[in-house]
N, C-alpha and C positions, 0 to 999 in steps of 0.2 A: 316649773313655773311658780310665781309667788301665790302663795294662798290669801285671797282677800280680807280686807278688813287690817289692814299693819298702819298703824297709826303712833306719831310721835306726839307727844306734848312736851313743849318746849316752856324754857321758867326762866323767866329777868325780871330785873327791875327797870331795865331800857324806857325811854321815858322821854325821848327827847320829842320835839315838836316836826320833827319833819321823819317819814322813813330810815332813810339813811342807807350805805349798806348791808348796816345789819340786816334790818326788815327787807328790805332785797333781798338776802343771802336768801333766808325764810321764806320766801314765797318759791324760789328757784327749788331750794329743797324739795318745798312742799307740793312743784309740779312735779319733782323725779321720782318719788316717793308715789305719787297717783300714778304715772306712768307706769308703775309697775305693781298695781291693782290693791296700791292702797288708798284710806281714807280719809279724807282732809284732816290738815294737823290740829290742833289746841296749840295754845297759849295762854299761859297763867302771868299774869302783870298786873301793876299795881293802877287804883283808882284813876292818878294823876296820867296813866299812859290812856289807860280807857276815855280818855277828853280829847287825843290826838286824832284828827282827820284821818290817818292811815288804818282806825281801827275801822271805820268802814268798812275800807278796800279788801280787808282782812274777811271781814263779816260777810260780803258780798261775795265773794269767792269761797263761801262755803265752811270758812275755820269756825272751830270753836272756842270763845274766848270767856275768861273762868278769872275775877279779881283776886289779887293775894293782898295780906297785908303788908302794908311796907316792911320791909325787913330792921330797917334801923328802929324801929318803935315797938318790933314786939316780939316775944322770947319766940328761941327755937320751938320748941313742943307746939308752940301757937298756930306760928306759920306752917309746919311739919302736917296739924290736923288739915289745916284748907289744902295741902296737896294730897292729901289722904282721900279727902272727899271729891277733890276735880279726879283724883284718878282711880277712883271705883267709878264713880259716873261717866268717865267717859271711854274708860279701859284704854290706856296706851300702850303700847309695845315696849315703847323706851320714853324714858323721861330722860329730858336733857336741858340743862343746868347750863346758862350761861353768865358771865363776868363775875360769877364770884361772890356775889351776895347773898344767894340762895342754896348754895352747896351744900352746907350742914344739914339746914336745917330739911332739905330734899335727902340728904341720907338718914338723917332721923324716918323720915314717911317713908323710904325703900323699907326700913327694918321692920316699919309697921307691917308695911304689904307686903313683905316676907312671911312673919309670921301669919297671915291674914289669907293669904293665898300661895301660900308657899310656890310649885316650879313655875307657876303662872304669873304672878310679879312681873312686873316691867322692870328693863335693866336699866341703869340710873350712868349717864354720861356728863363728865363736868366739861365744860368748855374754856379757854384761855384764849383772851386777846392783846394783852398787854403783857411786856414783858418788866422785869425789873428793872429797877434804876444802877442797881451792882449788883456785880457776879454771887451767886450762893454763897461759895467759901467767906466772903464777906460782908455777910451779917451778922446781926449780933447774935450772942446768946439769946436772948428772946425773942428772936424773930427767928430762929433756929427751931427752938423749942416750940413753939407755933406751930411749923411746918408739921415737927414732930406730931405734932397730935392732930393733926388735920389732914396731910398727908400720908405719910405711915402708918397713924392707926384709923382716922375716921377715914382715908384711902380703902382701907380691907373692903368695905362695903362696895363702893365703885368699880361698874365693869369696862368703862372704858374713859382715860383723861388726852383728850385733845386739845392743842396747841396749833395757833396758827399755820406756824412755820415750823419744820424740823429743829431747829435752836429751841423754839416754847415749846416743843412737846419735852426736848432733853431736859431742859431748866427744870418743868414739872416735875421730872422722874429724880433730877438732882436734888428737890426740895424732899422727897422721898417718898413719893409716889412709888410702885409698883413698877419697873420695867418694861414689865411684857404687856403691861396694860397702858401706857402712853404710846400715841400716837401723833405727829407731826402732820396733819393732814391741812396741806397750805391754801389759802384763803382765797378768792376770787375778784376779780372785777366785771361789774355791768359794762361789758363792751358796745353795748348796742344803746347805752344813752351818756356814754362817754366817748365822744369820737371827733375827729376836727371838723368846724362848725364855722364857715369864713362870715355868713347872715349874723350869727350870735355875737362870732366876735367885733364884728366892727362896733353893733348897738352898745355893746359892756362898754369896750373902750371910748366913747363915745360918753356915754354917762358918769365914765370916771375922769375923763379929760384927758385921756391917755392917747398920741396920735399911732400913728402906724411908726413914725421915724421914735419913738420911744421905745424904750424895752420898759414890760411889766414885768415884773419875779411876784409870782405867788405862793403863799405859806399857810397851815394850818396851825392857829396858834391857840385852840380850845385848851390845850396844857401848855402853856405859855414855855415853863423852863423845861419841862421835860421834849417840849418840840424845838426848844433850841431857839425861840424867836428873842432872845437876849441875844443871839450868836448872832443871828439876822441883823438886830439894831445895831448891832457893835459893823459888821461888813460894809454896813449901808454908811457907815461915818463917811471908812474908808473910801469907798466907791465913791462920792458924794464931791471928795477931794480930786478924783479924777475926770468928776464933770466939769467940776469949776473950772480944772487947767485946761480944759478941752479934750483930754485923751480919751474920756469914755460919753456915750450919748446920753441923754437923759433917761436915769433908770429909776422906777416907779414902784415900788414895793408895797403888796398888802395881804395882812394876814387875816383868813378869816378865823374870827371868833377871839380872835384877839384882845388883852385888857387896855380898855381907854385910860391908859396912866403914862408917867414918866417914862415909862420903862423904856415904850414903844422907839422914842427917839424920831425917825421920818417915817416909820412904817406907818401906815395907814393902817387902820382897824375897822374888818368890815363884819359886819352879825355875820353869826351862825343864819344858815338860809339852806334852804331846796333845790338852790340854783348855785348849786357848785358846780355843774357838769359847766354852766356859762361860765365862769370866771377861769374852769381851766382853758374853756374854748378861746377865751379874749388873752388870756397871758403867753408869754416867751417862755419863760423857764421858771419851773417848781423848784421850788427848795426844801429840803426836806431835811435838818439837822436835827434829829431827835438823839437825845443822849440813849435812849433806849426806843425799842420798835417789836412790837410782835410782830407786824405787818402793817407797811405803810400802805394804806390804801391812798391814803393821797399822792402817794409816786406814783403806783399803777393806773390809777386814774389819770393823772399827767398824761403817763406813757401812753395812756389808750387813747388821751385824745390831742396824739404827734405832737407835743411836747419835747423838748431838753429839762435837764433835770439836774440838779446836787443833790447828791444823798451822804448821809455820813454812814461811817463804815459799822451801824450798829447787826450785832451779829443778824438778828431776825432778818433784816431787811435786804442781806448781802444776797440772798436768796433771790429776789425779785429780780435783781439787775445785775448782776456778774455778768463780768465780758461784754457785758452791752455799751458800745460808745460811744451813746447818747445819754450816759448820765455818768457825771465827773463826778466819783470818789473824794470825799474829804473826812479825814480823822472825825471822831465822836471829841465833842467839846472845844471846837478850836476855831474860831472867829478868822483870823488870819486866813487861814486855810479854807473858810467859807467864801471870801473876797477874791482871795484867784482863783477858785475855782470858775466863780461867777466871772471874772477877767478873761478866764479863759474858754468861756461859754458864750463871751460876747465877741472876742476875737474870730468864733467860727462862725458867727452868723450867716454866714453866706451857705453854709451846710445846715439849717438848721432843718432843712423842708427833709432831704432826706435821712437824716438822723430819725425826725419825729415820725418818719415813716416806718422805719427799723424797729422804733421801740413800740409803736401799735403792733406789728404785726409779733415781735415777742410777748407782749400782754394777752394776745389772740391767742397765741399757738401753745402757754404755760400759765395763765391766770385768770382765764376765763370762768366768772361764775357760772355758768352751767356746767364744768370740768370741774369745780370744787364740789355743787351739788352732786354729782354721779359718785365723786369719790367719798363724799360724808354718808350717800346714801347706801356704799357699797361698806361702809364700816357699821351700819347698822345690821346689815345682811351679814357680816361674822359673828354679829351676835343672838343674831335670831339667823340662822340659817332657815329653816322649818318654814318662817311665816314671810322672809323677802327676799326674791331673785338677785345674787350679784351683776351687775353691769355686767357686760361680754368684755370690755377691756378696762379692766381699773387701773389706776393712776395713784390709786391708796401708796400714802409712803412712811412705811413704820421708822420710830427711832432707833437711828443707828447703834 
């Protein structure tokens, strides 16, 4: 059985004004983690997060939360001491490091609390959720030599680097990371506040002017080029051509978090908001052309809540939806190829009720966040054997 007291402190700069997945993912953890007799988590984040409503929720449920300094304003050694100090005072098992801005200078503090408490150190976990925009082989020389010294040698120090999806765990290890120490362990969705919603969806559509005899396509367009919503605006010309001559019904496109510029063309641009679970409950079919994808949470979300779907064939995300045919395949970067897909998304409408039924129940049955939690918490149990019980059935999936 797990010996009590196993406690993570978790490190970002995450910051946005609503939860999010992320802060989901974290809390799901952080009940698998008590489930098995340990200690509510930390969290080290910057001033500007500590002003979000969610740290309540946080507080209230027991965490403990610990200010860092911003990372862009102030040297390694700096930042390094304030993790130094949130983890002698709160003593965590593993310190874990997510999106990247915190890595260094969190292996600078492991080296400390190495030498500081030598076998009793907490083991230091980097996290990845974004994948590149091109393949390793082609970057440059100094975005090579980067890797080189960040992963290769400031790597040495890190006991474990996680990646979304089995593709972002390889990429890691291909940037030169360690092997045997990347892990592929794939991301999750809240199925129980993404789910088909007919009450939600009528009030949305409703407030957007969107009838029932329309088709909505919804998009996440916070990274406008890297989510492809130029690929969207350029589809939407086309399609737009096939309302006018009557061939297709009126289709109503919007992306959230989208830039209020030229770019947009007829897409609608709606804020970043809390109530994404509503707009996928009120839309027809997600789109999801990211030239790159650690993990589309916004597909699986679709999918959770009985949606249709386009995805482009970005490796991370192929994961999610293979052989599922409820989400039509289109090439990474090709506009053309975004337009019939969505053609041919609209042609099946008459199947859309049980497609969208198909693709919940595969989001239930392979991407359910509490399935991601069991498995993140079962990769801390290899590294601390001693102090946390593995799950009875893990799902952990190392890279190939």
């Amino acid at each position: 059985m797990a010996t009590n007291g196993f406690r993570v402190m978790h490190v970002t700069d995450y910051a946005s004004a609503y939860e999010g997945a992320f802060i989901r993912q974290l809390r799901m953890l952080d009940e698998e983690v008590r489930s098995r007799g340990g200690r509510p988590s930390a969290l080290c984040l910057t001033a500007r997060a500590l002003d979000r409503p969610w740290r309540e929720v946080l507080e209230a449920d027991g965490w403990e939360l610990r200010e860092l300094p911003e990372g862009a304003t102030r040297g390694q050694g700096f930042v390094a001491s304030s993790i130094v100090e949130a983890a002698r005072e709160l003593r965590p098992d593993v310190i874990h490091v997510h999106f990247g801005t915190y890595d260094l200078s969190a292996r600078t503090a492991i080296r400390r609390l190495r030498r500081q408490l030598g076998a009793n150190a907490p083991r230091l976990v980097w996290h990845y959720r974004t994948a590149l925009e091109e393949p390793v082989a082609e970057r440059g020389p100094l975005r090579r030599a980067k890797d080189h010294l960040k992963f290769t040698r400031a790597g040495r120090d890190v006991d474990l680097f996680v990646g979304v999806t089995r593709a972002l765990g390889r990429e890691v290890a291909d940037r030169g990371a360690p092997a045997d120490r990347c892990r592929g362990i794939v991301a999750g969705c809240d199925t129980d506040t993404f789910r088909r919603d007919v009450a939600t969806r009528r009030r949305v559509r409703d407030e957007l002017g969107v009838s029932e005899e329309d088709i909505l396509v919804l998009h996440m367009g916070w990274s406008w080029h890297r989510k492809g919503g130029d690929l969207l605006a350029e589809a939407m010309r086309s399609l737009e051509a096939g309302t006018a001559s009557g061939d297709l019904p009126r289709i109503v496109a919007c992306s959230i978090g989208a830039p209020e510029d030229a770019l947009l063309g007829s897409v609608r641009a709606l804020p970043i908001t809390d109530r994404v679970h509503e707009f996928h409950a009120a839309a027809d079919i997600f789109v999801s052309a990211s030239r790159s994808e650690g993990f589309g949470n916004g597909l699986v979300e679709a999918m959770a809540s009985e949606r249709v779907a386009v995805a482009a064939a970005a490796e991370g995300q192929l994961e999610t939806f293979a052989g599922i045919e409820g989400v039509v395949t289109m090439p990474v970067d090709d506009a053309p190829a975004l337009a019939r897909a969505l053609r041919t998304l609209v042609a099946r409408r008459s199947e859309w009720g049980r497609l969208g039924v198909a693709n919940r129940r595969h989001v239930v049955e392979r991407h359910s966040m509490r399935r991601w939690a069991a498995d993140m918490a079962d990769a801390y149990a290899e590294l601390l054997p001693a102090r946390l019980a593995p799950h009875l059935e893990s799902t952990t999936s190392e890279v190939a």
